[in-house]
PyMOL commands that place a pseudoatom at each C-alpha (Angstrom):
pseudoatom trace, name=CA, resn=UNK, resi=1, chain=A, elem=C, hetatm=0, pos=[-48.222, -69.178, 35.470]
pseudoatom trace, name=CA, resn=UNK, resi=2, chain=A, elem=C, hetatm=0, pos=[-49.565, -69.870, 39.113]
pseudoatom trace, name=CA, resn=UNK, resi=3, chain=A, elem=C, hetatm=0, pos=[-53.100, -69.421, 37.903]
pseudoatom trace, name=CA, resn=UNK, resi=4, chain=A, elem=C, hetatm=0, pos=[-52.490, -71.995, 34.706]
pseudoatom trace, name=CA, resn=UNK, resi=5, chain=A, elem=C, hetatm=0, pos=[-50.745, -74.165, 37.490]
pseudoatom trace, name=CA, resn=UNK, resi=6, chain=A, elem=C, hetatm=0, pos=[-54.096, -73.958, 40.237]
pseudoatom trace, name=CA, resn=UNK, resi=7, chain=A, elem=C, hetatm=0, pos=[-56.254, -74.801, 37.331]
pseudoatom trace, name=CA, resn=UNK, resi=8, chain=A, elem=C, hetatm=0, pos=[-54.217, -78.324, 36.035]
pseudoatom trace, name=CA, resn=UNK, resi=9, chain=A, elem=C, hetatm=0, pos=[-54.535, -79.679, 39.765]
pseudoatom trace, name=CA, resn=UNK, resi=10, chain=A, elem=C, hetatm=0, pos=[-57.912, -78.777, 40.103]
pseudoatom trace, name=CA, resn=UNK, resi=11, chain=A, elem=C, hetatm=0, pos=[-58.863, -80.663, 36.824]
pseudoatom trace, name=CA, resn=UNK, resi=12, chain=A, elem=C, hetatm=0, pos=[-56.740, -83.453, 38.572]
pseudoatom trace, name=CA, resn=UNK, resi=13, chain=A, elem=C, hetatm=0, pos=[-59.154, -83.244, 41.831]
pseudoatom trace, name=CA, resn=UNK, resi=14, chain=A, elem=C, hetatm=0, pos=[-61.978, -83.117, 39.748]
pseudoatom trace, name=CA, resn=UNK, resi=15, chain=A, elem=C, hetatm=0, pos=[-61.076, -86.620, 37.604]
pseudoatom trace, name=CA, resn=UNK, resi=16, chain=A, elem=C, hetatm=0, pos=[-60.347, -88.244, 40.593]
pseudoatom trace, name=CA, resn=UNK, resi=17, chain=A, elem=C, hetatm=0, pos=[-63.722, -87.345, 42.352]
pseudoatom trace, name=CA, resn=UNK, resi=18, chain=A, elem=C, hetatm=0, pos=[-65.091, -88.394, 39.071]
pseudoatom trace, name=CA, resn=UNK, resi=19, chain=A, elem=C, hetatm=0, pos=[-63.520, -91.553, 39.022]
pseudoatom trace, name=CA, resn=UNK, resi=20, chain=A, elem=C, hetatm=0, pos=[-64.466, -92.330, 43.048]
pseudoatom trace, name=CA, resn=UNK, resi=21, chain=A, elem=C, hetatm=0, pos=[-67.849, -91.086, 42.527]
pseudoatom trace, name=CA, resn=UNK, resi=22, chain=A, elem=C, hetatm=0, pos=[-68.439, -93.164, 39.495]
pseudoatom trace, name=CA, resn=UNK, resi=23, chain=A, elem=C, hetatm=0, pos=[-67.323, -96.631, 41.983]
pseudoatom trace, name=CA, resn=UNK, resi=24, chain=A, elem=C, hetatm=0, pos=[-70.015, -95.320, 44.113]
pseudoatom trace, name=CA, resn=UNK, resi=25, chain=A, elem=C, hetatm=0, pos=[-72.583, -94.655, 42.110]
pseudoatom trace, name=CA, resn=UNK, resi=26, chain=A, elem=C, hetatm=0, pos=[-71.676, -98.552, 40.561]
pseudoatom trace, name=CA, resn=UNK, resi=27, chain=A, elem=C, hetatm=0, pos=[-72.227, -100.169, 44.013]
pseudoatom trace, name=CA, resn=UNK, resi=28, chain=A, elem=C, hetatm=0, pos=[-68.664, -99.099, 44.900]
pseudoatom trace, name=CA, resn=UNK, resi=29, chain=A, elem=C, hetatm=0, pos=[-66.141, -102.332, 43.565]
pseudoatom trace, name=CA, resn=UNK, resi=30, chain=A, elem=C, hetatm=0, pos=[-64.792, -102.830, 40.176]
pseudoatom trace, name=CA, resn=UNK, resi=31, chain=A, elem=C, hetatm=0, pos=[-64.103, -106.089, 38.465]
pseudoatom trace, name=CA, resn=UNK, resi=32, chain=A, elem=C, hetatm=0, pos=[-61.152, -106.838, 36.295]
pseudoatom trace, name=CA, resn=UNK, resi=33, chain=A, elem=C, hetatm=0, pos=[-58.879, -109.870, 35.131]
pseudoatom trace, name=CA, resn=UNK, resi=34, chain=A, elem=C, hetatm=0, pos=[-55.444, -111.008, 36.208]
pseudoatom trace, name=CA, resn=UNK, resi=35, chain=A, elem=C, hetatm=0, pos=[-53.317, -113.187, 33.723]
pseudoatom trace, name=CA, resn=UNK, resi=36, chain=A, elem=C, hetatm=0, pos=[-50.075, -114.608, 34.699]
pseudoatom trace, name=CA, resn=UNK, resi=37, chain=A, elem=C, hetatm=0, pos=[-48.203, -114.745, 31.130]
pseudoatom trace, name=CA, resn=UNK, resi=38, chain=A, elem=C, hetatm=0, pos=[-44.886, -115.367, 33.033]
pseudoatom trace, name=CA, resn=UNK, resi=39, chain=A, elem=C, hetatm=0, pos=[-42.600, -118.401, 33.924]
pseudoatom trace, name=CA, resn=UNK, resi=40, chain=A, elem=C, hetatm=0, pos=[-43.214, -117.583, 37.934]
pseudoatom trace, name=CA, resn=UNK, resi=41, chain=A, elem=C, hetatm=0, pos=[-45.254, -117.934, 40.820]
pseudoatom trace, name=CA, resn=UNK, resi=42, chain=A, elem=C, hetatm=0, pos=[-46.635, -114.671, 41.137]
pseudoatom trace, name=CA, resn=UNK, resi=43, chain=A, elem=C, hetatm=0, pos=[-47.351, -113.023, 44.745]
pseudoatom trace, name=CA, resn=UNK, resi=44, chain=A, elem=C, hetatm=0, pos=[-49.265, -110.068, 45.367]
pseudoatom trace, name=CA, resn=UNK, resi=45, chain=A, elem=C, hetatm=0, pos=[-51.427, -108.170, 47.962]
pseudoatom trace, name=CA, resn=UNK, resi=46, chain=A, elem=C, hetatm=0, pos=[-54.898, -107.195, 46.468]
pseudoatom trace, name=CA, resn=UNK, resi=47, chain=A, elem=C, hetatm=0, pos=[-56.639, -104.807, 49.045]
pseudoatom trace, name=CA, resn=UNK, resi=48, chain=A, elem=C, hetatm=0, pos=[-54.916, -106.231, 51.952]
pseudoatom trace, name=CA, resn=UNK, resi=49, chain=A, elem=C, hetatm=0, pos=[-54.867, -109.409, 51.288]
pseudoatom trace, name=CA, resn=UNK, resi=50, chain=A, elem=C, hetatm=0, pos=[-52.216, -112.004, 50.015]
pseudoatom trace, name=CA, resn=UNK, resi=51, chain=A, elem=C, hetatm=0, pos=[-52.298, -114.574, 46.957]
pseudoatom trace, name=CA, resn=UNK, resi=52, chain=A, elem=C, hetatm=0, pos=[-50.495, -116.381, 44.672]
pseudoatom trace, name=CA, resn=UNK, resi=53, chain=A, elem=C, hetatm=0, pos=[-50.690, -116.878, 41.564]
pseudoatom trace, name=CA, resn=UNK, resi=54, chain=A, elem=C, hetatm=0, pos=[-49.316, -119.619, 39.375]
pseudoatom trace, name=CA, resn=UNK, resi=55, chain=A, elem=C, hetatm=0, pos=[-47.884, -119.227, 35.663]
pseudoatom trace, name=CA, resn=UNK, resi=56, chain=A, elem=C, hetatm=0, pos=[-50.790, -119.702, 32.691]
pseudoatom trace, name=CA, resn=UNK, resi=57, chain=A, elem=C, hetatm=0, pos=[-53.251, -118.747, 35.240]
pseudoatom trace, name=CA, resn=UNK, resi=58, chain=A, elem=C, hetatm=0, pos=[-56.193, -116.240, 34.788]
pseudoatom trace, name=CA, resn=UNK, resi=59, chain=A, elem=C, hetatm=0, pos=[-58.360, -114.586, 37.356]
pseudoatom trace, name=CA, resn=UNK, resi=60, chain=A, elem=C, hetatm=0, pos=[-61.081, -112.343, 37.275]
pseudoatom trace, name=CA, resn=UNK, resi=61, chain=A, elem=C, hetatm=0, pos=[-61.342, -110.224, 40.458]
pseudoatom trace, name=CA, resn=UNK, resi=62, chain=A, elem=C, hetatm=0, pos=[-64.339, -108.143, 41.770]
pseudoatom trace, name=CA, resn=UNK, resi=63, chain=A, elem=C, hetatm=0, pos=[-62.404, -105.829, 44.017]
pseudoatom trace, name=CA, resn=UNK, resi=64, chain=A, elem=C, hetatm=0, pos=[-64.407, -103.919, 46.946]
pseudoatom trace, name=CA, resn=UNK, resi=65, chain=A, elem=C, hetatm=0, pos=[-61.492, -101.751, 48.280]
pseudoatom trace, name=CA, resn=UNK, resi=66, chain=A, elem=C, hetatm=0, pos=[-60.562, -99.926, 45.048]
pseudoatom trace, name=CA, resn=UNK, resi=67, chain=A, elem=C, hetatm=0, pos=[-58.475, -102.662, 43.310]
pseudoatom trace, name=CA, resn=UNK, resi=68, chain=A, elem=C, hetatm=0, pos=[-54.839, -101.656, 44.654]
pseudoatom trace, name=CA, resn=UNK, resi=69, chain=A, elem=C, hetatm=0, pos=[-52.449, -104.531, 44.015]
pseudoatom trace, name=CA, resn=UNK, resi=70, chain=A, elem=C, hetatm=0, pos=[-48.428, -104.598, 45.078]
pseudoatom trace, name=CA, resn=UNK, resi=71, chain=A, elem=C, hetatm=0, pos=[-46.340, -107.127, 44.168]
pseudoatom trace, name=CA, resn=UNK, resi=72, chain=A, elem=C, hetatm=0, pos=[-42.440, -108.238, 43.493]
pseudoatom trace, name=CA, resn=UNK, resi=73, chain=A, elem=C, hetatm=0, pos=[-41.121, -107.037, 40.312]
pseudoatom trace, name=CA, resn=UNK, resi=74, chain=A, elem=C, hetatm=0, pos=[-38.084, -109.873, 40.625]
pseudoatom trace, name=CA, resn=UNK, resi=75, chain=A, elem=C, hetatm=0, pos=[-39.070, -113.827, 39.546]
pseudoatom trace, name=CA, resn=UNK, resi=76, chain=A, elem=C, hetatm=0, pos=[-35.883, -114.891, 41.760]
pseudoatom trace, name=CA, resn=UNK, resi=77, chain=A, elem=C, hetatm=0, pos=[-36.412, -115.738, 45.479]
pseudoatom trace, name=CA, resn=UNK, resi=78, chain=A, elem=C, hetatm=0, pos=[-34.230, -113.570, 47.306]
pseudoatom trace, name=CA, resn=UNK, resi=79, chain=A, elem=C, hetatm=0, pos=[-34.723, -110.767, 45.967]
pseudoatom trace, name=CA, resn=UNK, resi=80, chain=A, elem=C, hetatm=0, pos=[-37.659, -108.038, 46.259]
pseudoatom trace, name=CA, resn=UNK, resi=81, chain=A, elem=C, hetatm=0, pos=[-38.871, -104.843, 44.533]
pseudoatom trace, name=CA, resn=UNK, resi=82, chain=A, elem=C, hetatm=0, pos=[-42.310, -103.892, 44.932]
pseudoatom trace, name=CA, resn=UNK, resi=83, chain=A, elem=C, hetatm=0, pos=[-44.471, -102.457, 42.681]
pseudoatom trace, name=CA, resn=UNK, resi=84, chain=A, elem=C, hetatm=0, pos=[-47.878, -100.766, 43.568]
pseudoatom trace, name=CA, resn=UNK, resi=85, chain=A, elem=C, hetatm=0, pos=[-51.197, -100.057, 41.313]
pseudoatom trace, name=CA, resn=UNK, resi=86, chain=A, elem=C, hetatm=0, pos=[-54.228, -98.958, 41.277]
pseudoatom trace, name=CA, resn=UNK, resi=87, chain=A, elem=C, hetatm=0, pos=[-56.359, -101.621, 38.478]
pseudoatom trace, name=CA, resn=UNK, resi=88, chain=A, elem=C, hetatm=0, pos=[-59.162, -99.709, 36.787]
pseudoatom trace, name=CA, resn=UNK, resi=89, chain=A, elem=C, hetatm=0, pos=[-62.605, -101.176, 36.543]
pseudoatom trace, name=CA, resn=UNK, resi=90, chain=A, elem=C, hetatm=0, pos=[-63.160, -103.523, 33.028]
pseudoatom trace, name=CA, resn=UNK, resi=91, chain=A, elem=C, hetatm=0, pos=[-59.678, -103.653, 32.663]
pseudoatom trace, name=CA, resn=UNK, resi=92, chain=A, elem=C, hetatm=0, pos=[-57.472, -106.645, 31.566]
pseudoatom trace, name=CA, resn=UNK, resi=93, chain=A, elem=C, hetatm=0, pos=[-53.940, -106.922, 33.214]
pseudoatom trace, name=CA, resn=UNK, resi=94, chain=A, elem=C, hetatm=0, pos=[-50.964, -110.019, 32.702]
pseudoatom trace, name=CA, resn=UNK, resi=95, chain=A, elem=C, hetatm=0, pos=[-48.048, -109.860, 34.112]
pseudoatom trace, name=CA, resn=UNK, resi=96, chain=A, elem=C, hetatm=0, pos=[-45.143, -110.374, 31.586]
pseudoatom trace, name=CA, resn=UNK, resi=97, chain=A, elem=C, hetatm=0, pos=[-41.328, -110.532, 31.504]
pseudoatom trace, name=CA, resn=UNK, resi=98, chain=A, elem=C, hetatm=0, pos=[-39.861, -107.011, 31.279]
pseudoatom trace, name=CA, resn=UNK, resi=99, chain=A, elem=C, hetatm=0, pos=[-37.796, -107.066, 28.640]
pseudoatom trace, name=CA, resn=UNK, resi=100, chain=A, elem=C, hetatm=0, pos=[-36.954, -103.330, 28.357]
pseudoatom trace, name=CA, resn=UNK, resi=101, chain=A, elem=C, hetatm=0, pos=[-34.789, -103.915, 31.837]
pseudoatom trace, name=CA, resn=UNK, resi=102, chain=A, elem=C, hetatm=0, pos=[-31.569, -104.175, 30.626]
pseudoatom trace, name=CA, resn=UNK, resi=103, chain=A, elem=C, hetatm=0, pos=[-29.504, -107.034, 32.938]
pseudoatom trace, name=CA, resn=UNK, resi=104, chain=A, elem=C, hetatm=0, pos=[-32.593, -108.750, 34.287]
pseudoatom trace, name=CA, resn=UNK, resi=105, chain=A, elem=C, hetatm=0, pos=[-33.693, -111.426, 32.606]
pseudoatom trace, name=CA, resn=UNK, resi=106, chain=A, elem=C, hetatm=0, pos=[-35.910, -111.936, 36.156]
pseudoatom trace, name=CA, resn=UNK, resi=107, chain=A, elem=C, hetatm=0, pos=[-37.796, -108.536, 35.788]
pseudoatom trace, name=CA, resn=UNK, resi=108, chain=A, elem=C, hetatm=0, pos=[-41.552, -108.840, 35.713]
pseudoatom trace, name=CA, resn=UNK, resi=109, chain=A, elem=C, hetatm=0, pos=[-44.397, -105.687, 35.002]
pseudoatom trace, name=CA, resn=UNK, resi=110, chain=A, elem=C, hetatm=0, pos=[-47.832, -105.355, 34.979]
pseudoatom trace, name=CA, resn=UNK, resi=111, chain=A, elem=C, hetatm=0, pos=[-49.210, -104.653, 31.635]
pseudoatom trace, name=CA, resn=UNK, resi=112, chain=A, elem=C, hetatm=0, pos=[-52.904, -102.942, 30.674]
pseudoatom trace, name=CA, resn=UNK, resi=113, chain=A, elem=C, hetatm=0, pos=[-53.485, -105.501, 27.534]
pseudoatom trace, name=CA, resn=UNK, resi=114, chain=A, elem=C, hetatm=0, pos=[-57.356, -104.087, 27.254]
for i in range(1, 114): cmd.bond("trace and resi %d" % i, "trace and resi %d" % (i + 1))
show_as sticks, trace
zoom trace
């Protein structure tokens, strides 16, 4: 079991030096798009840095630093519950209304939609 165990994290080690030596060998960034599909002004931090995004709005994003976004999963001001990801090269992302959170009509995710 321990050997079956050491094996499944090093395939994990192995797809994750895949996946950071296939940024580098690309020139090391990735590029992806951002849709807002939600009634809210979005804000996030993409690699450090801070934006906001407006409802309707789509943005395409050549990221340098990996792509790691964190942002509020609430729409309501007052209230915060961060979310963190790591957005994979070629990718299309919106953030949507959660509607599988029971009780919060305010909940907001970050879907893969290509």
């Amino acid at each position: 079991m321990l050997n079956n165990e050491t094996i499944l994290k090093n395939f994990a080690l192995v797809e994750e030096l895949d996946e950071q030596a296939s940024e580098t060998i690309s020139g090391g960034y990735e590029v992806f798009t951002l849709k807002n599909n939600t009634r809210y002004n979005i804000t996030y931090i993409l690699d450090g840095k801070k934006f906001l995004h407006k409802p309707n709005e789509s943005w395409i994003w050549t990221a340098y630093k990996g792509g790691k976004i964190t942002f509020d999963t609430d729409g309501r001001a007052g209230y915060k519950e961060s979310k963190t990801y790591n957005l994979s090269d070629g990718r299309k992302y919106e953030f949507q209304d959660n509607l599988s959170t029971p009780g919060n009509p305010y909940d907001i995710e970050l879907y893969k939609v290509a």
